[in-house]
SERO-4910 file (N, C-alpha, C, O; in steps of 0.05 Angstrom, whole numbers):
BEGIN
 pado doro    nc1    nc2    nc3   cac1   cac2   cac3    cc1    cc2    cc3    oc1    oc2    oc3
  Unk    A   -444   -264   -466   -440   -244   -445   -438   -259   -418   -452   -279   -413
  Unk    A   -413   -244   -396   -413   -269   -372   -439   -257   -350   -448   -234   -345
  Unk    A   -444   -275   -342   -459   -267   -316   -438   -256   -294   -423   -274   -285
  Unk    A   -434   -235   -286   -414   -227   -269   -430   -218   -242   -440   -196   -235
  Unk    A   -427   -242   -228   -446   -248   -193   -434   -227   -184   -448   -207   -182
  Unk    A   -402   -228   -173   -387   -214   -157   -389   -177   -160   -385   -161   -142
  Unk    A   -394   -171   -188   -394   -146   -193   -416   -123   -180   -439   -125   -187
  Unk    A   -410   -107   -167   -424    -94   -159   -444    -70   -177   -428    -54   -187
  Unk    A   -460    -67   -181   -485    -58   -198   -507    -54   -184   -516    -70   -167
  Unk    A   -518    -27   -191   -550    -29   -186   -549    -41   -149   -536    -37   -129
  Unk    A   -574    -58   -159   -584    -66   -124   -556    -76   -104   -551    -70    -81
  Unk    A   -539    -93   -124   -522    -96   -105   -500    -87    -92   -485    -97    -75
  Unk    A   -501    -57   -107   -483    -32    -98   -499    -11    -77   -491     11    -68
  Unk    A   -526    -25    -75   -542    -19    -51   -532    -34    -29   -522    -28     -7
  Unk    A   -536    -53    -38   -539    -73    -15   -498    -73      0   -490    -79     23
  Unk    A   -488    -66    -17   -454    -70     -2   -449    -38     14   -434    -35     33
  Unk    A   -464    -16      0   -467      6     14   -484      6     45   -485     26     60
  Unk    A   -497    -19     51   -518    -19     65   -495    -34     84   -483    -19     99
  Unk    A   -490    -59     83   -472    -73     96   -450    -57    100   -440    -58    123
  Unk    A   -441    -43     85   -412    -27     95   -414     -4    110   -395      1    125
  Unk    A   -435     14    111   -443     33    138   -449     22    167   -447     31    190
  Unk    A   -459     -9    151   -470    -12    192   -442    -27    204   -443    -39    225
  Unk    A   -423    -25    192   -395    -29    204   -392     -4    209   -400     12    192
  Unk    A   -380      4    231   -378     23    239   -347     32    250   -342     56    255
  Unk    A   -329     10    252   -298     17    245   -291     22    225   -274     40    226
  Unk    A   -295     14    206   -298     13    180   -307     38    165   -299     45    143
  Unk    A   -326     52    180   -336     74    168   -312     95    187   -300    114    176
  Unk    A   -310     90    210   -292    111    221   -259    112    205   -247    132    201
  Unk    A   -253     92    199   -233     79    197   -226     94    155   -207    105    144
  Unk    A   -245     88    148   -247    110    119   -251    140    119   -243    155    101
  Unk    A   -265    148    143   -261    173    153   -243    188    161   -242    213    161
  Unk    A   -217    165    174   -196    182    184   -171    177    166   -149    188    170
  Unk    A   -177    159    146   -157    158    118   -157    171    105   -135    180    100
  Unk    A   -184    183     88   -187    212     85   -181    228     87   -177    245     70
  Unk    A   -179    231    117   -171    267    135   -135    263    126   -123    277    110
  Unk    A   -128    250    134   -104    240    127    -88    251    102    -70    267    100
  Unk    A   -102    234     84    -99    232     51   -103    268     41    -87    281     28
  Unk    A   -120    275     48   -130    311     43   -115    320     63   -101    337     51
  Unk    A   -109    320     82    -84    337     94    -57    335     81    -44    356     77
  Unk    A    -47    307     73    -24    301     60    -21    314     36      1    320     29
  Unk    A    -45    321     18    -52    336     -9    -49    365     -1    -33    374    -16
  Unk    A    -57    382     15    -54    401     29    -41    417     43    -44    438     55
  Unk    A    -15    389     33     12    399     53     22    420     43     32    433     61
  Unk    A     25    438      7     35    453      3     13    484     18     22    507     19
  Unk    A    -12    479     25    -25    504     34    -22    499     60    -10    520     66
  Unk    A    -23    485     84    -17    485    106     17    505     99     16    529    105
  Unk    A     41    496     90     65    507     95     55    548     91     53    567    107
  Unk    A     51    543     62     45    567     54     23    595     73     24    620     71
  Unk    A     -1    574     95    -13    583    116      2    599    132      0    623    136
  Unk    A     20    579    144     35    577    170     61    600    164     71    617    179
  Unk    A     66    595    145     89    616    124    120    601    141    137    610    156
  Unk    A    115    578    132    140    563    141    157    541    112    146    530     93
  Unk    A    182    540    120    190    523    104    201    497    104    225    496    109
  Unk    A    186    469     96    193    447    107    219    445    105    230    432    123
  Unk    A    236    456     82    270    441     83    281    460     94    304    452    100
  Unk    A    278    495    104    297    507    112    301    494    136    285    482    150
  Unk    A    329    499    142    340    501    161    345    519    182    357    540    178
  Unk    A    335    513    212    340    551    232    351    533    249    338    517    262
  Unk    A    386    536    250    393    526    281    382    535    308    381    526    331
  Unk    A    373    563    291    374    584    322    344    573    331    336    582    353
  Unk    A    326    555    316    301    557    334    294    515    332    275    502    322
  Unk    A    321    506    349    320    477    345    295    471    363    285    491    374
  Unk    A    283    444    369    265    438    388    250    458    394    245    457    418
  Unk    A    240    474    385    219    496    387    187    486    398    176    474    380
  Unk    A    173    489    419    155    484    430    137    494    415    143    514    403
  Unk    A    106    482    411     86    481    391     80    509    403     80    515    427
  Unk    A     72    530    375     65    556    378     46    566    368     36    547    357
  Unk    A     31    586    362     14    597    333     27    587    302     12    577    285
  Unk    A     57    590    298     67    588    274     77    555    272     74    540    252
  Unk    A     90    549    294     93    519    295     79    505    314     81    505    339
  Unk    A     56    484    293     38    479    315     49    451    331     44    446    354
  Unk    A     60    439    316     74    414    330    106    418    335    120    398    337
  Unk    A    114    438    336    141    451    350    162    442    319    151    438    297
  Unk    A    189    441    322    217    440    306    221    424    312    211    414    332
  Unk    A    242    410    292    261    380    288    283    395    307    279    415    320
  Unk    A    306    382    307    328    387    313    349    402    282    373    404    284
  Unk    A    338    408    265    334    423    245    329    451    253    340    471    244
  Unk    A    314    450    268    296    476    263    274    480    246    260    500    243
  Unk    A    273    454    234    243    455    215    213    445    223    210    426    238
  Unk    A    195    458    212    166    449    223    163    421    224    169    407    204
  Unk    A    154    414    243    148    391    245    120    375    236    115    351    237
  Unk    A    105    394    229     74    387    223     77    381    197     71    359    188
  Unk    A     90    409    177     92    406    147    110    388    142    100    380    120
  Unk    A    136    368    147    151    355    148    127    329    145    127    314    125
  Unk    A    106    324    173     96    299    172     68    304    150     54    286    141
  Unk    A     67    321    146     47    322    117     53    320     88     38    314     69
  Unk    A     74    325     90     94    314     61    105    292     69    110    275     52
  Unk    A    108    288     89    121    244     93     98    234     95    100    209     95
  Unk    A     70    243     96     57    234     84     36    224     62     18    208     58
  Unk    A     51    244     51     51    242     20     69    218      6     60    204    -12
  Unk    A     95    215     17    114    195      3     99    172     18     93    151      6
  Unk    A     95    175     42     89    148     48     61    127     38     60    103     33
  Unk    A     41    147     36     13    135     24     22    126      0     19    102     -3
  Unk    A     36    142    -25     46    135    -46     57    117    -49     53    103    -69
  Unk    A     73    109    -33     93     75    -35     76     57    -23     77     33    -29
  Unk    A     55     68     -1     36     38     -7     14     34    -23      4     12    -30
  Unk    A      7     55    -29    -18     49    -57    -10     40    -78    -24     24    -91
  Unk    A     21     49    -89     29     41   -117     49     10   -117     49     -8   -135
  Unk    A     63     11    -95     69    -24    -83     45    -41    -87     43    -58   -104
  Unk    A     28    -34    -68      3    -49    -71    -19    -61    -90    -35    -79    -90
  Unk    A     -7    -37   -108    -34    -44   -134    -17    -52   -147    -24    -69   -164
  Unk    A     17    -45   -148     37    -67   -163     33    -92   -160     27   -107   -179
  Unk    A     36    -99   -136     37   -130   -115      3   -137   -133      4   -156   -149
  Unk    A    -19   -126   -130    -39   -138   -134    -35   -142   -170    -44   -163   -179
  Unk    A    -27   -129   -184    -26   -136   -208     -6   -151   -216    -11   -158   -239
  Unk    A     17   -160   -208     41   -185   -213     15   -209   -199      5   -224   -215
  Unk    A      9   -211   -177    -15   -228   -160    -41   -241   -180    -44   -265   -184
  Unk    A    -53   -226   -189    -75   -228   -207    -62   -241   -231    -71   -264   -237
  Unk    A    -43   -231   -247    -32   -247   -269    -34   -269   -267    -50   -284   -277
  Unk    A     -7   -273   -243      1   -302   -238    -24   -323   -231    -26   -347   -237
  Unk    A    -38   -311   -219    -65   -325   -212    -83   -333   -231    -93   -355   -230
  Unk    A    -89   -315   -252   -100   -329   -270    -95   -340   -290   -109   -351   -307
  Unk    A    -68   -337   -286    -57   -369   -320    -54   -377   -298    -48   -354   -291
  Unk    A    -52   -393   -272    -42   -411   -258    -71   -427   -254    -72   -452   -255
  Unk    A    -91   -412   -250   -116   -419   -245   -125   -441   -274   -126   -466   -275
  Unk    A   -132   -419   -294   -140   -422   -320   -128   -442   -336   -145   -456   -348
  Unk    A    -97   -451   -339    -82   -465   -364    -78   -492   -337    -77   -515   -346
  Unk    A    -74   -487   -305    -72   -514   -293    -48   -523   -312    -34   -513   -330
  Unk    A    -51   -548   -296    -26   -566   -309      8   -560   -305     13   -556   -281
  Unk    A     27   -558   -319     61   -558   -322     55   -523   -311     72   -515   -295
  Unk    A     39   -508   -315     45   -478   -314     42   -469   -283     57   -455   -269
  Unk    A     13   -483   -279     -2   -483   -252     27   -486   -225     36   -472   -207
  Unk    A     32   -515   -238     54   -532   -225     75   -503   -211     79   -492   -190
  Unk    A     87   -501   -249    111   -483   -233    105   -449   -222    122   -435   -211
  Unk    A     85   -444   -227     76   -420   -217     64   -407   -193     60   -384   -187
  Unk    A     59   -435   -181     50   -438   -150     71   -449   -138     72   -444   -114
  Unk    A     93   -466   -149    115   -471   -137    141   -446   -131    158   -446   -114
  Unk    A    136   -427   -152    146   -401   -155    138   -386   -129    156   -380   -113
  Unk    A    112   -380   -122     93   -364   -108    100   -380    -85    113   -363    -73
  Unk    A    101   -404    -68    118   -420    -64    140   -416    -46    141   -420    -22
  Unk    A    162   -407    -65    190   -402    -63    197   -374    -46    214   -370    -29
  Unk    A    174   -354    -58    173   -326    -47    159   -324    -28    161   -301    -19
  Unk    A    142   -339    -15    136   -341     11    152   -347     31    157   -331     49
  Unk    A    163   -373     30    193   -382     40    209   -363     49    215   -360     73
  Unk    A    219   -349     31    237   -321     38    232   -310     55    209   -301     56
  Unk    A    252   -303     78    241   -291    102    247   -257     86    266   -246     75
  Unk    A    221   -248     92    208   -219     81    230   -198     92    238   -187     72
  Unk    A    242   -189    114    252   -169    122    284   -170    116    297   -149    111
  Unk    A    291   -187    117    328   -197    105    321   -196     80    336   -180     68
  Unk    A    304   -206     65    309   -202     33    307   -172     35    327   -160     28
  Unk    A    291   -161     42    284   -130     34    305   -116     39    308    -96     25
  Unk    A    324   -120     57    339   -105     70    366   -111     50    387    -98     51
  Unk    A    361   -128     38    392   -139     24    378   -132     -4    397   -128    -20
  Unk    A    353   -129    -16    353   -116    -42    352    -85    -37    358    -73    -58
  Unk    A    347    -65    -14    344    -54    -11    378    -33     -4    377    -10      4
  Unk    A    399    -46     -9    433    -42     -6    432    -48    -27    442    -26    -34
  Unk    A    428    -61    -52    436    -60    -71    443    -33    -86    425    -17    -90
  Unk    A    466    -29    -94    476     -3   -111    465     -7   -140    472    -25   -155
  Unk    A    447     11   -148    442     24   -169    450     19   -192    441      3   -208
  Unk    A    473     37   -195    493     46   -209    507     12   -218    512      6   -241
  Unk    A    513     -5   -197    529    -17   -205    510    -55   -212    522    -77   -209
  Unk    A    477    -51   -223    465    -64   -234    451    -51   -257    430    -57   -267
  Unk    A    471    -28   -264    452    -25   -298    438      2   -301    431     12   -322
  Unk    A    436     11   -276    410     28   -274    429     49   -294    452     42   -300
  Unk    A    419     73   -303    433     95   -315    440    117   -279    427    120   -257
  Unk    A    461    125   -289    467    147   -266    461    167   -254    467    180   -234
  Unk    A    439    169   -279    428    206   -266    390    191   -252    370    203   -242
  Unk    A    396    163   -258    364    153   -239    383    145   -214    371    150   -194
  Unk    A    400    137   -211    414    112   -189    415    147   -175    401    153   -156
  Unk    A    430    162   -185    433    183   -169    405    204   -159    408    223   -144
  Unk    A    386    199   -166    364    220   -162    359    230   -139    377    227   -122
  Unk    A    341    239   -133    323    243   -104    312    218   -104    318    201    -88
  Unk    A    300    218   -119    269    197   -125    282    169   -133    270    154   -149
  Unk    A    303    162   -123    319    141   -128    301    124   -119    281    112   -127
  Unk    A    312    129    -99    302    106    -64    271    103    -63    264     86    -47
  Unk    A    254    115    -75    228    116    -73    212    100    -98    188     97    -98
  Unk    A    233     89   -122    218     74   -145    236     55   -126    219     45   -113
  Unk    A    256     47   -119    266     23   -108    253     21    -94    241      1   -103
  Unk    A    240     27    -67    222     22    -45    192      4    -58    185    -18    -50
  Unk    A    176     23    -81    165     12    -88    168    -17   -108    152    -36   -104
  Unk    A    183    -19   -123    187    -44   -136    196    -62   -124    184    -83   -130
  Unk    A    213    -63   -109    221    -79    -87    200    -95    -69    200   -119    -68
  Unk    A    181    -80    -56    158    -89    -50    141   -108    -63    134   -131    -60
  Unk    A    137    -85    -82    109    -95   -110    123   -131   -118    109   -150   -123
  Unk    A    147   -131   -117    166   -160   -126    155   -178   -108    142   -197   -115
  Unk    A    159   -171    -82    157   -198    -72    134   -196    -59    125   -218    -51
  Unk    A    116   -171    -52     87   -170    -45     68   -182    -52     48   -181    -38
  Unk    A     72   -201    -82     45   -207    -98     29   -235    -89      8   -244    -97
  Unk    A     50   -248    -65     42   -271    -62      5   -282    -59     -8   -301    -68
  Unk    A      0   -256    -40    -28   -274    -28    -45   -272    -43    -60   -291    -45
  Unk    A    -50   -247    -60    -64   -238    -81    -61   -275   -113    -79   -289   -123
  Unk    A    -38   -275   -114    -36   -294   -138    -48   -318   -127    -57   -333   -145
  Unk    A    -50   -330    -96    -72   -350    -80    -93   -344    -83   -111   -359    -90
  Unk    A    -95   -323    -77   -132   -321    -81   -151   -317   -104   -175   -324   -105
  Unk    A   -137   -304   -124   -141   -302   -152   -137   -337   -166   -150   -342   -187
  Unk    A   -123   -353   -158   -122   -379   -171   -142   -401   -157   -152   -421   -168
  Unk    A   -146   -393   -130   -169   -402   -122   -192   -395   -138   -200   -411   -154
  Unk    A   -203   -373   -136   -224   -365   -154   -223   -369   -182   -242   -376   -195
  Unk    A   -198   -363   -190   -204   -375   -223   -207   -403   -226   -215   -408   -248
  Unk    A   -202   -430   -206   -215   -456   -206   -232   -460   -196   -237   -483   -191
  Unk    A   -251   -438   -186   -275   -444   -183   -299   -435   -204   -318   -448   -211
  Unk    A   -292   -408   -213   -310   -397   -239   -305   -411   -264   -324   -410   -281
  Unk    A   -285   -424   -270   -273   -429   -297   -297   -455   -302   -305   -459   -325
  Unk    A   -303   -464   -288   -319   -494   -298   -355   -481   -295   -374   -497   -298
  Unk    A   -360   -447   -289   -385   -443   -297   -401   -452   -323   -393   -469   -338
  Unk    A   -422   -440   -325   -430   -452   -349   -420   -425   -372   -413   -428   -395
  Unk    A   -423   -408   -362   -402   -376   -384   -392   -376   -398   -392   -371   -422
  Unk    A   -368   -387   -372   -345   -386   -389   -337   -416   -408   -325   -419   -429
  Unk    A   -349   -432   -392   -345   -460   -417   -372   -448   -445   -368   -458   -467
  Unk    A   -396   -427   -442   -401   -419   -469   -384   -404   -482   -385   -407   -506
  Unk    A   -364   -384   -471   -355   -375   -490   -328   -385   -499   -314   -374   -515
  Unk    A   -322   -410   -485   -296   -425   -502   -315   -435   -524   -309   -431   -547
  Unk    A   -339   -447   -518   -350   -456   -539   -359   -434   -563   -367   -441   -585
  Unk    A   -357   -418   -558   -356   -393   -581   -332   -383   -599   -329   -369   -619
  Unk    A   -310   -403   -576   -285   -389   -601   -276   -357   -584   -257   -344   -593
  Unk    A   -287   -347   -565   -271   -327   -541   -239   -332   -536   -233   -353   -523
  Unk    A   -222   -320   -542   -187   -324   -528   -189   -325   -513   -208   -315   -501
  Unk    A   -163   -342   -499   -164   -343   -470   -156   -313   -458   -168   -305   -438
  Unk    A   -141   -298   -468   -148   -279   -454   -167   -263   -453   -168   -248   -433
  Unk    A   -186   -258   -471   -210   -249   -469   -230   -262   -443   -248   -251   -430
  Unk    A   -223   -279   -443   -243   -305   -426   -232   -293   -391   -245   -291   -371
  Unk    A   -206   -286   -395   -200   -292   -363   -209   -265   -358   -223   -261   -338
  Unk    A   -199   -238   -379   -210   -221   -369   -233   -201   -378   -238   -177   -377
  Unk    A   -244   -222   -385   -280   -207   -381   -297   -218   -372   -317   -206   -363
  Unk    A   -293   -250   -373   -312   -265   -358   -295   -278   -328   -312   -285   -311
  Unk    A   -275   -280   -322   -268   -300   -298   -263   -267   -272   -271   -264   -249
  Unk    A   -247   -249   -291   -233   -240   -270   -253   -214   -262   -241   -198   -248
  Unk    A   -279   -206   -268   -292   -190   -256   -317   -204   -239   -336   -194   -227
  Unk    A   -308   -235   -243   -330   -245   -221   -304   -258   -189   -313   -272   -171
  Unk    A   -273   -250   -191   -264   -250   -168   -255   -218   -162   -236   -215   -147
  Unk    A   -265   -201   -171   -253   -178   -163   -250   -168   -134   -233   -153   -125
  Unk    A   -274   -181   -120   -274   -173    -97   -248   -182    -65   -242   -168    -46
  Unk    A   -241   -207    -73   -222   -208    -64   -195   -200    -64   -174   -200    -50
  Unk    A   -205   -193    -87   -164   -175    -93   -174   -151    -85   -156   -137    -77
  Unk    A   -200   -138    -84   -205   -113    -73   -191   -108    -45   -175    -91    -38
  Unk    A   -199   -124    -34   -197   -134      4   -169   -136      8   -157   -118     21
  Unk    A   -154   -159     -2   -132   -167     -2   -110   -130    -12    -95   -116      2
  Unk    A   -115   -127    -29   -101   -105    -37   -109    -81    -22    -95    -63    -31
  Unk    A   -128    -68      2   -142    -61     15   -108    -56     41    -93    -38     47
  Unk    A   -115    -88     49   -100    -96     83    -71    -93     69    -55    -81     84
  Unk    A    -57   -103     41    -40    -96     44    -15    -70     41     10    -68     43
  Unk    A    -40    -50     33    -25    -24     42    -15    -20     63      8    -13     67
  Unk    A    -33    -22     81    -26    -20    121      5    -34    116     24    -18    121
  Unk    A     11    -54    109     25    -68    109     56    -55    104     76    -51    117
  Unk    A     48    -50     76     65    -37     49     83    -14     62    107    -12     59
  Unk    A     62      7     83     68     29     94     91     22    118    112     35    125
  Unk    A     81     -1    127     99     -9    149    120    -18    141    138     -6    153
  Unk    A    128    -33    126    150    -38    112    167    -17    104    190    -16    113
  Unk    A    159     -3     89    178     21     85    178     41    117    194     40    136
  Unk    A    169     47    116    177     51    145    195     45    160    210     60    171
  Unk    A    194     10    164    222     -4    183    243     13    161    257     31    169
  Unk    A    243      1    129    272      5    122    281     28    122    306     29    123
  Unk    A    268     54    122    271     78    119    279     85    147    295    104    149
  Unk    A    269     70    175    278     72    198    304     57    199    316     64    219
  Unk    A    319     35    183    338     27    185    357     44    167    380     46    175
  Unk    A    351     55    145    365     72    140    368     71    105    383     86     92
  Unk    A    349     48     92    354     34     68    329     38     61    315     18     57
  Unk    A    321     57     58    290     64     43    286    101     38    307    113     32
  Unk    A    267    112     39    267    140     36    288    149     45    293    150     69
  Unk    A    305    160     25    334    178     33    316    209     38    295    217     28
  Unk    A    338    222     59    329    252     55    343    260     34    360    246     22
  Unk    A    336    288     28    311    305     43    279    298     40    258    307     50
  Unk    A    285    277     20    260    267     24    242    267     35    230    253     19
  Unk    A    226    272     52    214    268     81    204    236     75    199    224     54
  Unk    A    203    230    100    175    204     97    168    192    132    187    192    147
  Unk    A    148    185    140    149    178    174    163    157    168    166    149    191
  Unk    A    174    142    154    197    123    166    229    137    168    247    124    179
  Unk    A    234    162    158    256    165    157    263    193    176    284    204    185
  Unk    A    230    199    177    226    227    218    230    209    243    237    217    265
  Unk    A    222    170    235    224    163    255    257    160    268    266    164    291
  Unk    A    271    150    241    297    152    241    316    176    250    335    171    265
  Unk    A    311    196    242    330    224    256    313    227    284    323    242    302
  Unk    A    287    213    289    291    216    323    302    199    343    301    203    367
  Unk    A    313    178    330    309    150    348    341    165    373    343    161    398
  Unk    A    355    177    359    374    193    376    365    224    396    378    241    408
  Unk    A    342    222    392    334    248    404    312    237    423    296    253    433
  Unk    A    311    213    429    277    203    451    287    219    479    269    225    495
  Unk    A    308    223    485    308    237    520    305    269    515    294    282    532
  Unk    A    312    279    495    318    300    490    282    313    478    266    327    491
  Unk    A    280    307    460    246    322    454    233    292    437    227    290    413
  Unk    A    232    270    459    212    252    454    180    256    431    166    238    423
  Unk    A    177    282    428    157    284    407    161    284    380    142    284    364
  Unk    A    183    283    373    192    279    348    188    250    343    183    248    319
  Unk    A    188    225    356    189    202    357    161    186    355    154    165    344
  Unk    A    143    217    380    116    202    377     96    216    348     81    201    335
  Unk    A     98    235    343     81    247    318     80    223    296     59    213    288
  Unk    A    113    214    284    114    198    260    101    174    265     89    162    247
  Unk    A    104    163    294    102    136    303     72    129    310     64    106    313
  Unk    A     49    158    313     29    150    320     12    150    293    -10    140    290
  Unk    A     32    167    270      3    171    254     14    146    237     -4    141    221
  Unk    A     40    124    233     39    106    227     24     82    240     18     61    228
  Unk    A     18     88    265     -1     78    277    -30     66    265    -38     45    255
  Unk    A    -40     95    274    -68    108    263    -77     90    223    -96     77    214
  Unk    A    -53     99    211    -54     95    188    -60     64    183    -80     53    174
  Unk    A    -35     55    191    -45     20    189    -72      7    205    -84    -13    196
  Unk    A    -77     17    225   -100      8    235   -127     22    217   -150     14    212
  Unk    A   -120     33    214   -146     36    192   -150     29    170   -173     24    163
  Unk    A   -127     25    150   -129      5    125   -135    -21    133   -148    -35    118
  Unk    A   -125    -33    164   -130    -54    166   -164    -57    173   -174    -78    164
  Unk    A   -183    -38    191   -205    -50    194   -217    -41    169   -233    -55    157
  Unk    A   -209    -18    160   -231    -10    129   -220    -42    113   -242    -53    108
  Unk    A   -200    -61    103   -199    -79     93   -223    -95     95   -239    -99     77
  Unk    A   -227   -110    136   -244   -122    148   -265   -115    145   -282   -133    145
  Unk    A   -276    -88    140   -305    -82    126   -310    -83    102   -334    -82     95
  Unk    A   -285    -85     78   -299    -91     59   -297   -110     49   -306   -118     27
  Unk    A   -281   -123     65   -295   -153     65   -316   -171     71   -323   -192     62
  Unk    A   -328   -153     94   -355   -165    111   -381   -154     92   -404   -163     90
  Unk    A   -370   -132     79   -403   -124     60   -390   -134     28   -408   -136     12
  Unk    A   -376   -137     23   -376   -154     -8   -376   -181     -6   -375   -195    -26
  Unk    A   -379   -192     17   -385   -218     22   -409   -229     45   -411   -235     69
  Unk    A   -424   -225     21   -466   -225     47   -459   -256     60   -476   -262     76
  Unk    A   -445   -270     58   -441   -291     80   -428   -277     95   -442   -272    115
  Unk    A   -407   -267     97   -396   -263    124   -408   -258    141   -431   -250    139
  Unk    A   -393   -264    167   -415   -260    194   -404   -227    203   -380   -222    210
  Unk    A   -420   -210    201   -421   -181    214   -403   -180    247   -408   -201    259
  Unk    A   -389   -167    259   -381   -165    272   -386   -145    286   -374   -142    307
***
């Protein structure tokens, strides 16, 4: 059986609960991801409240000033603007949680046969990880992100969907996202691998994959926790630019990268269309990013508290 330090249990799921309240961005910062996340879940009873409908269309009541029924006023649609950003954010949390835990699971793989087997594998698999760093991040995305569908294989009734643009957004990401995650996971697997554990249970005749994942990879969990944490904030932003460039969430889709896009022509005209998407993309990344920074400061009792 491994000794698993890193795993949280018992006293030391005291003690990271203890360190992670007296951060106090961190606690705000999970507080208002929440409100967020349950409003975005909520978006079908907020519409149904308000007795509004996110895709109709009312020319006759364009730019409509916030009222009892529309509390953050009309698109240039004529559609609510509140229920609009509660279903974009719905697509949008979704493409960074499922990017992210993509990116962290291509990351973790690669990390631990690169860690674990060392040698010719190590070599080319960090030289790989490597290669995809190199790549400037926003031109590749933007040029896998024009790629047609239809005319690499996909079947036609997916290339054509709604939900096209939104498994491409995410895989696309999750591809070349996995970098920092497969560093830090190969760091840690050359540091646990020479415990005394896991050299008992090679000496027991354990597979290596049994070995990496029951004894190596629940004593680095915590850093891929963290790491996969900050790069949602990330993930969100990303889709966002491309969906603001025009190569990510197609409508009717909703998503705040693609409300920010149908306002970027309307900033003189009703400038609030521009700020709603743009602040709670704001809001959003700054808080995955300090909730990251906190749980990194209480799953790691060296860190220095801030």
């Amino acid at each position: 059986m491994s000794i698993v330090a890193d795993t949280l249990s018992g006293a030391d799921t005291q003690r990271f609960w203890q360190r992670f309240r007296r951060n106090r961005p961190a606690m705000l910062s999970a507080a208002v991801l929440a409100l967020i996340a349950l409003a975005a879940l909520l978006a079908p009873a907020f519409e149904a409240m308000l007795g509004v409908d996110a895709t109709r269309v009312d020319l006759f009541n364009q730019y409509a000033s916030p009222d009892a029924t529309h509390w953050l006023g009309t698109d240039e649609a004529g559609r609510d603007v509140l229920v609009r950003l509660l279903y974009g954010g719905r697509i949008s949390l979704l493409v960074g949680l499922v990017a992210a835990l993509g990116a962290a699971t291509i990351g973790t793989a690669v990390g631990l046969l690169a860690g674990y087997y060392g040698g010719r594998l190590d070599t080319l698999l960090m030289r790989s990880t490597d290669g995809v760093i190199a790549l400037p991040l926003l031109p590749l995305l933007i040029i896998l992100a024009a790629v047609d569908l239809a005319k690499v294989g996909v079947p036609a009734d997916i290339a054509n969907s709604e939900m096209a643009s939104l498994y491409r957004i995410v895989f696309i990401i999750a591809l070349v996202g996995w970098t920092t995650v497969a560093r830090l996971v190969r760091a840690g697997t050359l540091s646990v691998r020479t415990r005394e554990f896991v050299r008992a249970a090679e000496a027991m005749g354990a597979r290596p994959t049994t070995i990496m994942l029951r004894h190596i990879l629940p004593n680095i969990v915590s850093p891929i926790i963290v790491a996969t944490t900050l790069s949602i904030g990330v993930v969100i932003l990303l889709e966002s630019v491309l969906s603001f460039l025009g190569l990510g969430i197609q409508p009717p889709i909703p998503s705040w990268g693609n409300m920010l896009t149908n306002a970027q022509e309307l900033a003189t005209r009703a400038p609030a269309l521009a700020v709603w998407p743009g602040a709670v993309i704001f809001v959003t990344v700054m808080a995955f990013n300090f909730l990251g920074d906190g749980l990194q400061d209480a799953l790691d009792p060296r860190a220095t508290r801030r």
